[in-house]
N, C-alpha and C positions, 0 to 999 in steps of 0.2 A: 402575501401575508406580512410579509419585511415591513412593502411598503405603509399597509394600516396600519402596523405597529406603530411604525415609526411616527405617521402622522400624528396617531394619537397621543404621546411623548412626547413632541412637539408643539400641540396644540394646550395641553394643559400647563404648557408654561406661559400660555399668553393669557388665561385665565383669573380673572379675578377671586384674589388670596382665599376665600370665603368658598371659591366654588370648585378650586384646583383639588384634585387626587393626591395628597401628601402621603409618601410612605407610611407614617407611621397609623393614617386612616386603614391601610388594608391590612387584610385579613382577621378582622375583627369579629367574626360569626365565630371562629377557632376558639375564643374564650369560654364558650359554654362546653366545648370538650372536651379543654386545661383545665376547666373547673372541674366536669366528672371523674377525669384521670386522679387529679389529686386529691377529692372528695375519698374514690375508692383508696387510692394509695394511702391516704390515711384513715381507712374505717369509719372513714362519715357516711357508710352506702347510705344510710337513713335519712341523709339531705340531698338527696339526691334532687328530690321534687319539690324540696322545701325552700320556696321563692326569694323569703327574704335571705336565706341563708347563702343560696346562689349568688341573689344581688351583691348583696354585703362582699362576698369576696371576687368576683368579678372587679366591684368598684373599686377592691384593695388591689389586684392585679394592674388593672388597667392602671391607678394612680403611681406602681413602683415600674410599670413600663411607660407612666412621662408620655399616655396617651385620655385625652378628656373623651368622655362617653356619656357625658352627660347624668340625664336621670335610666340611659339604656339599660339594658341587661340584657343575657339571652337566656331562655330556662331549659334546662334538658328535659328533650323532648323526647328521646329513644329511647331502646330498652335496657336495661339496667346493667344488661352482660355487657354493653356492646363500650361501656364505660371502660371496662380491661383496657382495650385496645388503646387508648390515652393515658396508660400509668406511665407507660417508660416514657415519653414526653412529657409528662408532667412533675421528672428531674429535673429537668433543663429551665433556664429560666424562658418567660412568655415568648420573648419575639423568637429567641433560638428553636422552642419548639413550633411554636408557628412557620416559621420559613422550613425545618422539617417536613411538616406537615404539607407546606405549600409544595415541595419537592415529591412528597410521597403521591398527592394529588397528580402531578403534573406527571410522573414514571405511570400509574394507572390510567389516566388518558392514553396515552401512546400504547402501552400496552391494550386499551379497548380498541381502538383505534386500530392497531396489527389485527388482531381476531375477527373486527368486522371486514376489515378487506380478505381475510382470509374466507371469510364466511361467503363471502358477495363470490370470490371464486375468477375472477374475470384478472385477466392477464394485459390488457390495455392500460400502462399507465393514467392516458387519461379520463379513464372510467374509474376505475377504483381510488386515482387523485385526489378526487372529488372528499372522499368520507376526512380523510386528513382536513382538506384545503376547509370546508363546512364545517365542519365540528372546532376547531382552533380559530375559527373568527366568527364563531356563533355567539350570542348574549350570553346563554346561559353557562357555556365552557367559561366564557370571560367573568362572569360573575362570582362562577363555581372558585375559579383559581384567586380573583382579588380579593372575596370574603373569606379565602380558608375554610371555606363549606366541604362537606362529606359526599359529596355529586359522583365527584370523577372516581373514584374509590367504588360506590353503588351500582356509575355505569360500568367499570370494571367486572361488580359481582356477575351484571344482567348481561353483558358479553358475552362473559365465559360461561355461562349456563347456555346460552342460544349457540353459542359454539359446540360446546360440548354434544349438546341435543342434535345439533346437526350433521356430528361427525357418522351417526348410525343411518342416516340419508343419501348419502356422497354416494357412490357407482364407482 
């Protein structure tokens, strides 16, 4: 895993400017859940869903984090409670709660990650290896953590429910 990392580190700096992975590209999915956070923190629940209202402040986030996004946006697509969960990062300014976020993402992988080897049950390093070594250099882990998407958090939920449900199976 070192090793891929590293290649891929490596190789984006040989990259032509237009095509490289620049920091301040990632985690940019994270803006539509700074935006619900602070919609609710300030009593806007009722733009929630309201597109241009999103847009409009996305493009003011993005422009005072000195990131272009174009004519992008992202719209909140979840459900309206689940907006709570982004008020207390929605203090902080963009990037600080974003790399928060990137961190809280990244403790919930690992933590999914412990519960499935727990679940699998097998005592052979390298059988159970394997759920670590797969999952941290799979696309979608890597996509989950460069866009600050809500993945590794969800596969957390759906671990711990499949754990849980299995703990009344064990002998």
């Amino acid at each position: 895993m070192t090793i891929f990392i590293s290649t891929m580190m490596v190789t984006n700096h040989f990259m032509a400017d237009e095509r490289a992975v620049r920091q301040a590209d990632l985690g940019m999915d994270f803006i539509a859940f700074y935006a619900a956070g602070d919609f609710v923190r300030e009593g806007r629940i009722n733009e929630l869903y309201d597109l241009k209202a999103i847009k409009t402040y996305e493009h003011t986030v993005a422009a005072e984090a000195h990131q272009d996004i174009g004519e992008a946006f992202g719209p909140w697509w979840n459900p309206p409670i689940y907006a709570w969960v982004f008020v207390p990062l929605s203090h902080l300014d963009f990037p600080a709660a974003k790399w928060i976020w990137t961190g809280i993402n990244i403790a919930a992988a690992l933590l999914a990650i412990g519960l499935l080897v727990r679940i699998l049950g097998v005592a052979d390093w390298r059988v159970w290896g394997l759920i670590p070594l797969l999952t941290l250099t799979s696309m979608p882990f890597i996509a989950a953590i460069s866009h600050a998407q809500n993945t590794c958090t969800s596969l957390l939920v759906l671990t711990t429910a499949g754990f849980l449900s299995n703990l009344g199976y064990r002998q």
